[in-house]
C-alpha positions in Angstrom: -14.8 -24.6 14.9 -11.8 -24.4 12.8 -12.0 -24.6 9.1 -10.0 -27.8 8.3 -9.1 -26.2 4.5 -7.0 -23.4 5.9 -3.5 -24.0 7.2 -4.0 -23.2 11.0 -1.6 -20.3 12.9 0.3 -22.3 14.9 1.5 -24.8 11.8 1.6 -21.7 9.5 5.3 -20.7 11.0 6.6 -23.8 11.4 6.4 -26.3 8.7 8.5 -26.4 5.7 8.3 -25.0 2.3 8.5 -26.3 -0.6 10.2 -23.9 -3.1 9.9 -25.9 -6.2 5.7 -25.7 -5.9 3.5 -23.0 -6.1 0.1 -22.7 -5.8 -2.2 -22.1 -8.3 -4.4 -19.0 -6.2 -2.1 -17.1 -5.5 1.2 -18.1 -6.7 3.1 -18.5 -3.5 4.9 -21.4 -2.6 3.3 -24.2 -1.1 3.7 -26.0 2.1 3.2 -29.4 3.0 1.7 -29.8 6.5 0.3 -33.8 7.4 0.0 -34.9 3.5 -1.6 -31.6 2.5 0.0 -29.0 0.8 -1.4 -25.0 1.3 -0.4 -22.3 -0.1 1.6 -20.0 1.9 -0.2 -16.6 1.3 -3.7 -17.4 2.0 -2.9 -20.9 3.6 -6.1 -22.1 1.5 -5.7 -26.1 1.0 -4.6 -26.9 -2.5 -4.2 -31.2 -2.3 -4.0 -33.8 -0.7 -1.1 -36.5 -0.2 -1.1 -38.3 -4.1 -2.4 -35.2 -6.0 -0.2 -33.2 -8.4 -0.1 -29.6 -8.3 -0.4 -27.5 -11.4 2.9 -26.8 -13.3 2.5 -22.8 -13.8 2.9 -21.3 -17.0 5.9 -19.6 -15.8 7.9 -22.6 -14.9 7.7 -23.9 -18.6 8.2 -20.7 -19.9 11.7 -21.1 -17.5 12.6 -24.9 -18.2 15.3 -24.9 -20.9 13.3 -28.3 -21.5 10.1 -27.2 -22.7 9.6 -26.8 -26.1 11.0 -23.6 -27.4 8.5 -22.5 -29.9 5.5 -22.6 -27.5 7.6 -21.3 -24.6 8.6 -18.4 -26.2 5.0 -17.8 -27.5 3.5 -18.5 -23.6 6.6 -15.2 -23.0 5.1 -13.1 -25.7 1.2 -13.5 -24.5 2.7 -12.7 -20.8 4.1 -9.4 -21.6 2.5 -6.4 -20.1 -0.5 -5.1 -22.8 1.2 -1.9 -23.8 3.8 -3.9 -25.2 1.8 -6.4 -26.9 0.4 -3.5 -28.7 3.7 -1.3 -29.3 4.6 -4.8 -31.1 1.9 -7.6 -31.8 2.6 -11.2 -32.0 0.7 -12.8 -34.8 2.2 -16.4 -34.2 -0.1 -19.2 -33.6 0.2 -22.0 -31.5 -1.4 -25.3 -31.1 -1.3 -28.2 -29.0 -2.4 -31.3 -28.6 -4.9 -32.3 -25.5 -6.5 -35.5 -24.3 -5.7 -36.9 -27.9 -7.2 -33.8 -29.9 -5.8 -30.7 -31.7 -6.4 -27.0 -30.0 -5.7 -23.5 -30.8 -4.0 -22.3 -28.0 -5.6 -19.0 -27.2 -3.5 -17.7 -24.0 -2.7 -18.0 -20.3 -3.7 -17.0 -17.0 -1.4 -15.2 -14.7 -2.8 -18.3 -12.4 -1.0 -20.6 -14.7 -3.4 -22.3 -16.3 -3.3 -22.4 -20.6 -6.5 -21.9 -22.5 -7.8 -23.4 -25.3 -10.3 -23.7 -28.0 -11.8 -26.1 -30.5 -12.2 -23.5 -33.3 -8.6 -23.1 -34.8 -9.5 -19.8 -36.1 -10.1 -18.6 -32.7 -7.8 -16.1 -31.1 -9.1 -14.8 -28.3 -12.0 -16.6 -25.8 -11.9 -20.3 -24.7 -13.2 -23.3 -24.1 -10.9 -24.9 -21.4 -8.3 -24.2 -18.7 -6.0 -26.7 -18.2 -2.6 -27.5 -17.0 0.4 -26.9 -19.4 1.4 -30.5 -17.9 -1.0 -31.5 -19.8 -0.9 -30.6 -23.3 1.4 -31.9 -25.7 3.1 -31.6 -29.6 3.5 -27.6 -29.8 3.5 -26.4 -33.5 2.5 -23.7 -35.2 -0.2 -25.3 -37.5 -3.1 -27.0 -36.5 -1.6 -30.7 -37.5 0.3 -33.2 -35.6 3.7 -32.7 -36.1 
């Protein structure tokens, strides 16, 4: 029995991709076959028709939209580790979240932001969630 979460064979070819998502597994882009979008690597199912995929850390970073403080902060963390440590970034950002103030502590190479409750916190966190989501970028804990 086929598994109805994977993008079968025969569709995998054929169907149309959509350049402007990509997934959140493997960052590929994603297709949409009968209201359900996969991603095209691993062809894993990612939503169905209604869902929002994940906006990926890169695409803000990109947007000439986003805001420029936390974009180029979200660039820094994403540099390769030699050269975060040939030349540290001691900025801080935060941002606010389902109506309440985080330390932004990083991002995944999946996309996803992470964030924790403890402004003096620079490195672990409590929650992964989409940049989409956040909201008011500064570099001090209060609202701007």
């Amino acid at each position: 029995m086929a598994d109805d979460r994977l993008l079968p064979d025969e569709v995998h070819a054929a169907v149309q991709r959509d350049e402007s998502d990509y997934s959140v597994c493997c960052h590929a882009p994603v297709v949409w076959w009968e209201g359900r979008a996969y991603c095209v690597a691993c062809r894993y199912l990612l939503a169905e028709t209604g869902w929002r995929l994940m906006r990926h850390i890169d695409e803000f970073i990109a947007d000439p939209t986003s805001d420029p403080y936390a974009a180029k902060w979200f660039a820094s963390f994403r540099r390769p580790e030699l050269d975060k440590l040939r030349e540290p970034n001691e900025a801080k950002l935060f941002a606010t979240y389902n109506g309440k103030r985080w330390r932004v502590t990083g991002c995944s190479r999946m996309g996803d932001v992470w964030l924790h409750s403890n402004f003096a916190e620079d490195t672990t966190y409590e929650k992964r969630v989409d940049v989409s989501a956040c909201s008011e970028w500064s570099c001090v804990p209060e609202r701007p």
